[in-house]
N, C-alpha and C positions, 0 to 999 in steps of 0.2 A: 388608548393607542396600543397596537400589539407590538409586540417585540419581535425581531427577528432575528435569529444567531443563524448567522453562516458558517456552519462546522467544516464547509471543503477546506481541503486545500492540497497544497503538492509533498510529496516527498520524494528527496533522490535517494533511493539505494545503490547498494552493490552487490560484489558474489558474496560476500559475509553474511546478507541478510538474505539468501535465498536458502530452502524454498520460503518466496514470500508472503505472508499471510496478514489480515488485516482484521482487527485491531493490531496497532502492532501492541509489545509488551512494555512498550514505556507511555502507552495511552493513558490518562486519565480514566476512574470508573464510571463515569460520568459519559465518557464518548464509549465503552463499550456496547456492541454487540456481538451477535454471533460470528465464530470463526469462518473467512472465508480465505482459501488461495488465491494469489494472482498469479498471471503469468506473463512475466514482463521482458522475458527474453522474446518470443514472438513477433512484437511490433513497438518493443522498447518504450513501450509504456501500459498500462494498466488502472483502468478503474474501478477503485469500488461499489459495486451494488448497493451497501447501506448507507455509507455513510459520506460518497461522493468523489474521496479522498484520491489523487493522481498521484500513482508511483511513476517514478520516469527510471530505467536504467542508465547506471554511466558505470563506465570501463569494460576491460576486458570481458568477451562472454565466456561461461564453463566450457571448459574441453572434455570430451569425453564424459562418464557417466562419474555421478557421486555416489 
């Protein structure tokens, strides 16, 4: 019988963790791959290409440029 591991899954950030990138840094080296941006200010959410994983934005959006 095969195994299946379902690695998706959600995370909410905020302005502290932008700009957002995926893996984040408290990942497991097990779930790394390569670094990708999201960009989750646009349509308040974001998915990743590798590994499935759904950022959702919540609070306040940035003002002005960082």
């Amino acid at each position: 019988m095969t195994e299946v591991h379902d690695t998706a899954r959600e995370v909410t950030v905020a302005l502290a963790d932008l700009p957002l990138s995926c893996p984040r840094p408290s990942s497991p080296l097990w779930a790394r791959h390569p670094r990708v941006f999201l960009d989750v200010l646009k349509n308040g959410e974001a998915l990743c290409p590798y590994c499935g994983t759904k950022y959702r934005y919540s609070g306040e959006k940035p003002k002005g440029h960082h």
